[in-house]
LOBAMAR-884938 format. One record per atom (N, C-alpha, C): residue in three letters; x, y, z. Coordinates in steps of 0.001 Angstrom, whole numbers, padded with zeros to 6 digits, always signed. Layout:
// LOBAMAR-884938
ALAXYZ ...
END
This chain:
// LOBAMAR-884938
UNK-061436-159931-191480 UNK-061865-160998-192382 UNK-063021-161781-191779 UNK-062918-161832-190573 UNK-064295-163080-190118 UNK-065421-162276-189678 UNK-065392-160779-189487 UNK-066247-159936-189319 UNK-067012-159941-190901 UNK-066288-159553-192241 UNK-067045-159564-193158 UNK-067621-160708-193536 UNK-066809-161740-193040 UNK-067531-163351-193119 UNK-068800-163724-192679 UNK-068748-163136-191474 UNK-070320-162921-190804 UNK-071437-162367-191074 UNK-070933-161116-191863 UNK-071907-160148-192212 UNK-072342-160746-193595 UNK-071933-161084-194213 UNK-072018-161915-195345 UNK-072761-163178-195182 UNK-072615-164369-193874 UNK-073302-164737-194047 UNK-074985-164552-192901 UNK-074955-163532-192572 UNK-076005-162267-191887 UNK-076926-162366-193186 UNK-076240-161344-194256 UNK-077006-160646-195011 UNK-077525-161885-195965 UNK-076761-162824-196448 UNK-077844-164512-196534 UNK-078821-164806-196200 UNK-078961-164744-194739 UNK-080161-165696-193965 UNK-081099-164479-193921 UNK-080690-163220-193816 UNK-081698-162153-194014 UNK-082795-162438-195421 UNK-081762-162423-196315 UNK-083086-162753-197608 UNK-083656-163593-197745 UNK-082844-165079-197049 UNK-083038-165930-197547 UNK-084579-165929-196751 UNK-084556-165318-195167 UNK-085452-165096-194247 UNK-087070-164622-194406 UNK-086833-163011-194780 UNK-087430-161917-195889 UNK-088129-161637-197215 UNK-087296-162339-197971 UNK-088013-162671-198892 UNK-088432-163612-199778 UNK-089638-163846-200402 UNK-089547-165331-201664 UNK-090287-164703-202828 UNK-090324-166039-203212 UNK-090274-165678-204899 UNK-091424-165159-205432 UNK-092867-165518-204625 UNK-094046-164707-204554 UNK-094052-163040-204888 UNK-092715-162411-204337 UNK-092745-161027-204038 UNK-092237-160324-205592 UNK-092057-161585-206909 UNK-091783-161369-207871 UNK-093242-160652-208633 UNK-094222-161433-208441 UNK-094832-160910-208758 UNK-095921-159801-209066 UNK-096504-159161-210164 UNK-096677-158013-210853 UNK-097934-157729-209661 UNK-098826-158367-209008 UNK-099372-157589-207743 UNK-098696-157675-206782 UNK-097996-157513-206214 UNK-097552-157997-204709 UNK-097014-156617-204568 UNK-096443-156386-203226 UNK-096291-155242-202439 UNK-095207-154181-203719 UNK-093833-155324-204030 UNK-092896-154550-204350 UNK-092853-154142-205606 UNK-094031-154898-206639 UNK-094073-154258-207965 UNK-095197-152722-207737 UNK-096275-152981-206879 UNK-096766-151323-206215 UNK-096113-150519-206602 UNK-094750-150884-205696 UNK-093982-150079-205098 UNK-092966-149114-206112 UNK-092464-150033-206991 UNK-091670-149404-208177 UNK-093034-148614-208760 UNK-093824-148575-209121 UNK-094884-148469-209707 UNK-095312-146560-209414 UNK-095234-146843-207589 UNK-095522-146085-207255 UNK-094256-144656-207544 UNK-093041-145241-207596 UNK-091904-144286-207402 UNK-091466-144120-208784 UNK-091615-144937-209911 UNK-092143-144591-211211 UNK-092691-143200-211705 UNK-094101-143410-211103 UNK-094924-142239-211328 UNK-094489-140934-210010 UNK-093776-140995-209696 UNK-093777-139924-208378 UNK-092656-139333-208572 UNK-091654-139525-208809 UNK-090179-139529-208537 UNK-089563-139406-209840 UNK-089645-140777-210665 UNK-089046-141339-211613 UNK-089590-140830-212940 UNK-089064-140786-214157 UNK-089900-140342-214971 UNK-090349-141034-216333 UNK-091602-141827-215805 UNK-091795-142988-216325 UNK-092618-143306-217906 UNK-092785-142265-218419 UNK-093015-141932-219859 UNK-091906-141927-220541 UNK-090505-141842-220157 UNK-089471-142002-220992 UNK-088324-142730-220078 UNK-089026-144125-219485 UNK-088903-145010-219082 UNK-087524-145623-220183 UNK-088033-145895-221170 UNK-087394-147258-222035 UNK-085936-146357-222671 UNK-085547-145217-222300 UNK-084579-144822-222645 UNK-083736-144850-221404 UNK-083943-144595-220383 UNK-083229-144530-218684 UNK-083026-145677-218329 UNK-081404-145224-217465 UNK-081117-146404-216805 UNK-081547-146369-215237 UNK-081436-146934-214110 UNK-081856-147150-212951 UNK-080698-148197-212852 UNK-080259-147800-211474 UNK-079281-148274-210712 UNK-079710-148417-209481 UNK-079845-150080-208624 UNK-080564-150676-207713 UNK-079302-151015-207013 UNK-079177-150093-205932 UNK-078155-150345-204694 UNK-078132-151019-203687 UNK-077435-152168-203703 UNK-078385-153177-202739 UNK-079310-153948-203109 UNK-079172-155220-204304 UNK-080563-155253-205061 UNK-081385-156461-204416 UNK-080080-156798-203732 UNK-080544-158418-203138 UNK-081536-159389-204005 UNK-082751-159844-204125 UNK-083390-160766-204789 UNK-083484-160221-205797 UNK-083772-158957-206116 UNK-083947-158352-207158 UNK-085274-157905-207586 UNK-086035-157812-206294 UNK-087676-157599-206703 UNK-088037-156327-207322 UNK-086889-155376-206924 UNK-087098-154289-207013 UNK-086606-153984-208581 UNK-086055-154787-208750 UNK-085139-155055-210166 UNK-085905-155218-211771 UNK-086791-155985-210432 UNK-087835-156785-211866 UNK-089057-155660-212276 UNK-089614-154863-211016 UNK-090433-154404-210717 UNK-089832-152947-211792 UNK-089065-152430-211540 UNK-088437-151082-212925 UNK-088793-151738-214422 UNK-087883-152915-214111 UNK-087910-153241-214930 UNK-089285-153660-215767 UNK-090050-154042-215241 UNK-091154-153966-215958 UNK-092052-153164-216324 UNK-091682-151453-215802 UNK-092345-150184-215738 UNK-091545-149673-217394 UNK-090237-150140-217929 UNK-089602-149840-218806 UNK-088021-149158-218728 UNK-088087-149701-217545 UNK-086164-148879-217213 UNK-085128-149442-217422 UNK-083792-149340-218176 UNK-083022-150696-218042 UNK-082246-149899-216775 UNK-082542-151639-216424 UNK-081634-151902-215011 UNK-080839-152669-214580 UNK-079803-152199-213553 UNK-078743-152742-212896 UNK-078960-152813-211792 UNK-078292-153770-211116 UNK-078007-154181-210066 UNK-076865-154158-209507 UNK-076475-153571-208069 UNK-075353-153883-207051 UNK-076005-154236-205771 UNK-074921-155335-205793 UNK-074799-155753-204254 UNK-073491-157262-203987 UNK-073521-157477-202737 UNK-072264-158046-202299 UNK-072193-159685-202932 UNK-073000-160119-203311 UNK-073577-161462-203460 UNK-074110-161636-204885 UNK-073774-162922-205224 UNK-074188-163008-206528 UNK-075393-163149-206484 UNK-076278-163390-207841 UNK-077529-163728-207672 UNK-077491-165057-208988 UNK-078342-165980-208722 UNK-078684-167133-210036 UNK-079913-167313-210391 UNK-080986-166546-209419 UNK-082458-166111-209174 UNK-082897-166252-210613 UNK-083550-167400-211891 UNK-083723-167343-213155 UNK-084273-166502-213768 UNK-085562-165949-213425 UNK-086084-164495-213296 UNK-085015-163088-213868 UNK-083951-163031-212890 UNK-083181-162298-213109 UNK-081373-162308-214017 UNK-081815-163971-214625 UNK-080783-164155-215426 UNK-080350-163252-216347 UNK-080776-162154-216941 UNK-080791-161268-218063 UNK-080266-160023-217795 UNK-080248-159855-216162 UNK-080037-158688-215601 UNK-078741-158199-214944 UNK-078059-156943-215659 UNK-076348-156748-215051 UNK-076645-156808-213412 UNK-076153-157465-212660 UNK-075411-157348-211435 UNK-074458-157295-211059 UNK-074073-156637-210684 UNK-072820-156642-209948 UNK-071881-156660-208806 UNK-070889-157336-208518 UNK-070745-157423-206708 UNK-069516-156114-206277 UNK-069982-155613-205401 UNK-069425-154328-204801 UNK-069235-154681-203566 UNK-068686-154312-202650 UNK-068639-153880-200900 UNK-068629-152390-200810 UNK-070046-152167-200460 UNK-070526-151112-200363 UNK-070006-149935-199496 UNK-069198-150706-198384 UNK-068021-149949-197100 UNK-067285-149443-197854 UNK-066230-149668-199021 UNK-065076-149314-199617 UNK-065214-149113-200757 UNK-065511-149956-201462 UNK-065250-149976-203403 UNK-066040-149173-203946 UNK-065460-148519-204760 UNK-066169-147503-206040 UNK-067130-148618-206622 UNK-068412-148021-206973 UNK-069107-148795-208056 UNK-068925-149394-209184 UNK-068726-149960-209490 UNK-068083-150741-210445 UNK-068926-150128-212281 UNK-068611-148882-212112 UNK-069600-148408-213516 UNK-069285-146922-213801 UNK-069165-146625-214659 UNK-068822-145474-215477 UNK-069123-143908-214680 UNK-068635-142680-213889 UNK-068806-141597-214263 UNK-070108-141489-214922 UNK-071119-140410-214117 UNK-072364-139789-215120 UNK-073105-140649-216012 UNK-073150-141695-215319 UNK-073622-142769-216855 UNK-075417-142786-215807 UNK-075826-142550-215024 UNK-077112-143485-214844 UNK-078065-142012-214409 UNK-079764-142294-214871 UNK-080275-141385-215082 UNK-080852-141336-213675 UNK-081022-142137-213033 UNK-081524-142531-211549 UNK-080988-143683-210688 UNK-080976-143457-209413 UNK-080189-144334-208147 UNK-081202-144462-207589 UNK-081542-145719-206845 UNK-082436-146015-206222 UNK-081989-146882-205379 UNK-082301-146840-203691 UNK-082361-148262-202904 UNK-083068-147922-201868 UNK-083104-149239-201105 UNK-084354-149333-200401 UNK-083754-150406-198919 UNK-083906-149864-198002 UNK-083454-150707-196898 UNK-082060-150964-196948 UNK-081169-150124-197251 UNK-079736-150358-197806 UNK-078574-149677-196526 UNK-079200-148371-196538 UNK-077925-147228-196000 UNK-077687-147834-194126 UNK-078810-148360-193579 UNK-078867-148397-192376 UNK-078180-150281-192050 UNK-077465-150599-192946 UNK-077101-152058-192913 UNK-075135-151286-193051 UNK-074911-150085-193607 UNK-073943-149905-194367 UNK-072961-148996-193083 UNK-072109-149351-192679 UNK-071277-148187-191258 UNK-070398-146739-192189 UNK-070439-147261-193409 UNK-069537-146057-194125 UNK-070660-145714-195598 UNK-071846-144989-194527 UNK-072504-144529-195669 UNK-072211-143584-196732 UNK-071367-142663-196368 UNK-070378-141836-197083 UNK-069872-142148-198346 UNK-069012-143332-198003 UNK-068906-143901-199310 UNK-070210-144330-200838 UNK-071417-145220-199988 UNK-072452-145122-200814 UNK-072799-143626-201458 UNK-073041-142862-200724 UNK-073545-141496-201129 UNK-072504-140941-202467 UNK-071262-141041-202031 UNK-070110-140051-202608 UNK-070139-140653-204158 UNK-070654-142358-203829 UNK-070240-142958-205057 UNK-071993-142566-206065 UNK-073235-142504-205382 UNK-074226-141958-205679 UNK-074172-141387-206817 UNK-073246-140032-206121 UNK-073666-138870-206591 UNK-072281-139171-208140 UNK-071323-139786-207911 UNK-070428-140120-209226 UNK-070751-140526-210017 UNK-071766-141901-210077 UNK-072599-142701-211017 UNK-073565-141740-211384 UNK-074346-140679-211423 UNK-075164-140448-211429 UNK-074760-138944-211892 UNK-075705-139098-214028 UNK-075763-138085-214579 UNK-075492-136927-214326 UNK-075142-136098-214629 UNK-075469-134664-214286 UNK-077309-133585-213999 UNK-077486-133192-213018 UNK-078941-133228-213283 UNK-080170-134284-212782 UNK-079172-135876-212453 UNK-080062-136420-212777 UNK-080593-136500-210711 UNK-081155-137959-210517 UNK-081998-137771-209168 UNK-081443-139365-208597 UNK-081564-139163-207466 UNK-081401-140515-206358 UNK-082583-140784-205374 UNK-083537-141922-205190 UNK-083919-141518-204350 UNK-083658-143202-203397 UNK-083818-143053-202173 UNK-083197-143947-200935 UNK-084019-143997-200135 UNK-083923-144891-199277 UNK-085291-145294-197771 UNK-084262-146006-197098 UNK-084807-145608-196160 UNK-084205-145801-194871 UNK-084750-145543-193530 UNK-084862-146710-192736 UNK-085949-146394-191185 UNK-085711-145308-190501 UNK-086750-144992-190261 UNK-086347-143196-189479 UNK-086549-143504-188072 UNK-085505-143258-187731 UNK-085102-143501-186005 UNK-086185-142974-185424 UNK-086766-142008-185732 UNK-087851-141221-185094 UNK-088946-142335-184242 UNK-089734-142613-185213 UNK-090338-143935-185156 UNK-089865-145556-184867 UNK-088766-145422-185170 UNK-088371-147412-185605 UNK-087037-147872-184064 UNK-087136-146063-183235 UNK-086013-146406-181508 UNK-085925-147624-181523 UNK-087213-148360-181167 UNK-087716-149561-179995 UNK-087125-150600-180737 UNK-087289-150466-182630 UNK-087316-152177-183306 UNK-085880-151799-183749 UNK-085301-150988-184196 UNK-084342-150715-185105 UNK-083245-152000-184937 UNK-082989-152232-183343 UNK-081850-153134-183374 UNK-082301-155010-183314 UNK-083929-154991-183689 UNK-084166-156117-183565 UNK-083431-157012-184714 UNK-082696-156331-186081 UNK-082653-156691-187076 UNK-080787-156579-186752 UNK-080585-157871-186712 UNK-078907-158303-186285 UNK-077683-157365-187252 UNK-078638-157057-188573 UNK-077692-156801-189189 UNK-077490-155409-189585 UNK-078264-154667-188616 UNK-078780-153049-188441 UNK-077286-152184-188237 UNK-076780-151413-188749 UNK-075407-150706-188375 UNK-075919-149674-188136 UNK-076604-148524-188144 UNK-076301-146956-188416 UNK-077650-146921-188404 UNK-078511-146169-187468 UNK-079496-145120-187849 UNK-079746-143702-188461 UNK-080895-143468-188812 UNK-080471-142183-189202 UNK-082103-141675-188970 UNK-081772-140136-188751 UNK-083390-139489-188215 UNK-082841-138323-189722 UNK-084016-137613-190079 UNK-084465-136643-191185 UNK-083496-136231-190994 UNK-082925-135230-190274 UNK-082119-134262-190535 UNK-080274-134664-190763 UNK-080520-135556-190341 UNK-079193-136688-190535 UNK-078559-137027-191752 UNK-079809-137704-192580 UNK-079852-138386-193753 UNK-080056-136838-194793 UNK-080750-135798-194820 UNK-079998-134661-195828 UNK-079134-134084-195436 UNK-078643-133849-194308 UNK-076998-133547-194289 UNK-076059-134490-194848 UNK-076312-135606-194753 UNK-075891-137121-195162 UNK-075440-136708-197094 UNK-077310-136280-197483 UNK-076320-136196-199176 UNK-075891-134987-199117 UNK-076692-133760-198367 UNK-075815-132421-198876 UNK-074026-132457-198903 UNK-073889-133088-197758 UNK-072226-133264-197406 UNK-071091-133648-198721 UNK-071880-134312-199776 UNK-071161-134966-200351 UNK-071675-134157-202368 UNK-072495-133220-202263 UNK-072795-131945-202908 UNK-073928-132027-203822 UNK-075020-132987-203332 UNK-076328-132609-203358 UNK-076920-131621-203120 UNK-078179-131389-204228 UNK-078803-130111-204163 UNK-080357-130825-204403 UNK-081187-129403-203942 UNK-082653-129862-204092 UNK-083072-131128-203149 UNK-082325-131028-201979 UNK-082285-132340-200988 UNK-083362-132383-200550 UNK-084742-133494-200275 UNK-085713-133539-199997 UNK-085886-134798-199002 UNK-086199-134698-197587 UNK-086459-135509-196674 UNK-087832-135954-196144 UNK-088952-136678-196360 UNK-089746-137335-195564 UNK-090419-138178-195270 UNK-090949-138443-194113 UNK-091741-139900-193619 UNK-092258-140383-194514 UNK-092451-141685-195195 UNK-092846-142579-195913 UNK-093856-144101-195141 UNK-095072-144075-195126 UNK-095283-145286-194731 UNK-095349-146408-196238 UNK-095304-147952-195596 UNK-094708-148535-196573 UNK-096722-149516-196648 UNK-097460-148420-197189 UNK-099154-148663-197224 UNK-099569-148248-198547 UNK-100038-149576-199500 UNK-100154-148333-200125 UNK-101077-147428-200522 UNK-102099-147758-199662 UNK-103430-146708-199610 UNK-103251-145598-199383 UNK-101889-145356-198851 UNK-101415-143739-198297 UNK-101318-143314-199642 UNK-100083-143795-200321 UNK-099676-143567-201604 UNK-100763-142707-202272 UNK-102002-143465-202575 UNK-102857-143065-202799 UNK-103759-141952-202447 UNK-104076-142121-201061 UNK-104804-141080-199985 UNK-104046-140443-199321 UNK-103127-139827-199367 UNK-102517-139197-197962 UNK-103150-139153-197256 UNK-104458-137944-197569 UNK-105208-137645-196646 UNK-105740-138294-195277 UNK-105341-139673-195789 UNK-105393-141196-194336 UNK-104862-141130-193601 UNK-103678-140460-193504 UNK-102440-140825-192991 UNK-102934-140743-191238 UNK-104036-140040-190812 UNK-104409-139915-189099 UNK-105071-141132-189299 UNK-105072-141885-189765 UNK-105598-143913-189804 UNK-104328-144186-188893 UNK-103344-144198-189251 UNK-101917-144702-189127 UNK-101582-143707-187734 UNK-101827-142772-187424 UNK-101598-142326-186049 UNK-102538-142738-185042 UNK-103661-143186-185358 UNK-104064-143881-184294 UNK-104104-145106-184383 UNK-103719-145998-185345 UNK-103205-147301-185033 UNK-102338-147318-184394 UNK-101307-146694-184540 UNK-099654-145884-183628 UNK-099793-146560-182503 UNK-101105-145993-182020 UNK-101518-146049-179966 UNK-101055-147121-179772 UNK-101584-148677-180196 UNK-102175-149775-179978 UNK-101081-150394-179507 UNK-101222-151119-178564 UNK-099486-151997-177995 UNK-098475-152781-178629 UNK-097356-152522-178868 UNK-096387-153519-179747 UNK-097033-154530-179852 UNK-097361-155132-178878 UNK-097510-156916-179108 UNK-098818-156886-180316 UNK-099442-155927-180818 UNK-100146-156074-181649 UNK-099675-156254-183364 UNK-097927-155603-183384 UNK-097824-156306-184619 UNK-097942-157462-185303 UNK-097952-158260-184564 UNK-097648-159656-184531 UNK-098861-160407-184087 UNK-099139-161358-185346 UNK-100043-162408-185039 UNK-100014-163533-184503 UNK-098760-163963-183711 UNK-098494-164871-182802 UNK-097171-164854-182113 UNK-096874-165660-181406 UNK-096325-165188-180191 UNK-095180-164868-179974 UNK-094213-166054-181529 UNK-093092-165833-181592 UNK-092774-164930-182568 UNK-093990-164107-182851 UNK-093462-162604-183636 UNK-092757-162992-184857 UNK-093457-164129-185635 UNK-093020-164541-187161 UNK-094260-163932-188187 UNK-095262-163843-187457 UNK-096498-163556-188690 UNK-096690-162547-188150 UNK-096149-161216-189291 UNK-096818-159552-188820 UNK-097756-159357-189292 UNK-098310-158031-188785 UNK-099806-157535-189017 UNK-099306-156732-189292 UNK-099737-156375-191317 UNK-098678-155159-191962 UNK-099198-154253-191061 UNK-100435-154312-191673 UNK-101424-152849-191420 UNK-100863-151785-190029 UNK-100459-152708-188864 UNK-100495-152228-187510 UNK-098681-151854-187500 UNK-097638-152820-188246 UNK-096880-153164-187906 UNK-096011-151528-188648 UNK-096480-151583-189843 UNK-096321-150343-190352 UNK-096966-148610-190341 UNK-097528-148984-189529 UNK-098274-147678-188734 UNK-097315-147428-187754 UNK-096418-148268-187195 UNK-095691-148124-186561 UNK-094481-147304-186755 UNK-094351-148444-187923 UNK-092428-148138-187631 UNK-092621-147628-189784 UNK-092091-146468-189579 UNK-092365-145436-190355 UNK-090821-145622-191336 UNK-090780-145174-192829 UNK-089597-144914-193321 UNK-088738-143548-193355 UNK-087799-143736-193949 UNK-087259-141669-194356 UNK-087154-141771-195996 UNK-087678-141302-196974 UNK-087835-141067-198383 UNK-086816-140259-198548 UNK-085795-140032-198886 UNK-084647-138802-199002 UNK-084544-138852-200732 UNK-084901-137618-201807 UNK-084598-137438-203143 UNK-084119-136476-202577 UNK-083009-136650-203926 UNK-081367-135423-203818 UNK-081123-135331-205629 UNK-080910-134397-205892 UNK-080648-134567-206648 UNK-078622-133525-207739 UNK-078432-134522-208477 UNK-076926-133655-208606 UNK-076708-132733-209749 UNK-075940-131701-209373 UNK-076403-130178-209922 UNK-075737-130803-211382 UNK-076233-129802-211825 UNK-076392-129660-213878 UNK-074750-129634-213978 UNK-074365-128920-213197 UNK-072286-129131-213579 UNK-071859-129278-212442 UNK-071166-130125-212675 UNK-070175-130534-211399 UNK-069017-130858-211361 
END
C-alpha cells in the first residue's frame, strides 16, 4: 500500500514536472507528433470512424493531438484528469500492474502509448491486455527508451522500472501472440521524421559530452537538439492476427 502511494505520488510530480499546458497546442512538439504517427502508422483518411486507445494518457496531449487528426479517443491511466481541454474526453483509471482495461474485447482499431511500458514492472499485463482491447487485425504501436542508447540516463528518472533493448520489447509482444512485430530506433526530431536521410546529424552530435545536454548547471534547461541525439527511443508496431 505505501509503495503504490509513492508511486502515485512519483507519477504526480512527474507531470506535474514535464509537462504544461503550452504542449496543448496545435504546433508544439506533441501535436507533430500524433500527426506524424497518423500519417505513418495510423490510418488517417478514415480517421473519424476509428477509435484510438491512449495508454498512459497522463495530461492528455497526446489525446488532444488524435484527436484533432479525427480519431475518437480514450484515455487510460491511474489518475484522474480535470485538465478543461480534456473535459469531453473518456478516461479512465486502471493500474496498469494488474487490472484488465476497463473496455470491451476487440472494440479499438488502434493502441497507442508513449513513455509508458518502462514506468510499468508487469509489462505483460499491459501487452496481454493490448492485444484483448484491440480489434482483430487491427495495430498497436508503443515507445519506449532503448537501453541501447539511454544505459547512462535511464535511471535518472525516479520513476523508471524496467528497461528494455529491441530484441526484448518484440519478444515482449510476440510472447503474448503478436504478429507482423516491428522494432526500431526512433529519434524524438522531427526533421528526421521528415529526412531520415539526416539521421548521421544525430551520430555525430552523439560524440559531444553529456554535460552538453543541458543549458545550465543544474540540468533543468535541455538542449533538445543534443539531448535527443543522444538518448534514442524503441518504436515497436505489432499487430493482432485476423482470428484469434
Amino acid at each position: 500500500m505505501a509503495r503504490g502511494r509513492m508511486e502515485e505520488d512519483l507519477s504526480d510530480l512527474y507531470l506535474q514536472t514535464i509537462y504544461s499546458v503550452d504542449e496543448y497546442s496545435p504546433d508544439k512538439y506533441p501535436q507533430k507528433f500524433c500527426n506524424y504517427l497518423s500519417e505513418k502508422y495510423f490510418n488517417i483518411k478514415g480517421a473519424s470512424s476509428k477509435t484510438l486507445l491512449d495508454i498512459g494518457s497522463g495530461k492528455g496531449n497526446h489525446l488532444v493531438g488524435f484527436s484533432r487528426n479525427g480519431f475518437i479517443v480514450k484515455g487510460l491511466d491511474k489518475r484522474n484528469e480535470c485538465i478543461e481541454i480534456l473535459k469531453d474526453v473518456d478516461i479512465r483509471a486502471c493500474d496498469l500492474e494488474k487490472e484488465a482495461f476497463p473496455f470491451e474485447s476487440n472494440y479499438f482499431d488502434y493502441v497507442f502509448s508513449k513513455s509508458v511500458l518502462e514506468h510499468v514492472y508487469n509489462t505483460d499485463n499491459v501487452v496481454r491486455e493490448t492485444y484483448r482491447v484491440l480489434k482483430p487485425g487491427a495495430f498497436t504501436v508503443q515507445l519506449t527508451p532503448d537501453w541501447a542508447t539511454d544505459y547512462k540516463y535511464f535511471w535518472d528518472e525516479p520513476t523508471h522500472v524496467k528497461p528494455f533493448t529491441k530484441k526484448g520489447l518484440v519478444r515482449a509482444f510476440m510472447l503474448q501472440g503478436f504478429v507482423d512485430v516491428k522494432c526500431a530506433g526512433f529519434y524524438q526530431l522531427p526533421f528526421l521524421w521528415k529526412y531520415p536521410c539526416l539521421a548521421f546529424i544525430t551520430r555525430i552530435i552523439s560524440l559531444l559530452p553529456d554535460s552538453f545536454k543541458w543549458k545550465d548547471r543544474e540540468e533543468k534547461d535541455q538542449n533538445i537538439l543534443i539531448r535527443h541525439s543522444k538518448e534514442r527511443m524503441l518504436l515497436v508496431c505489432a499487430r493482432k492476427p485476423d482470428k484469434s
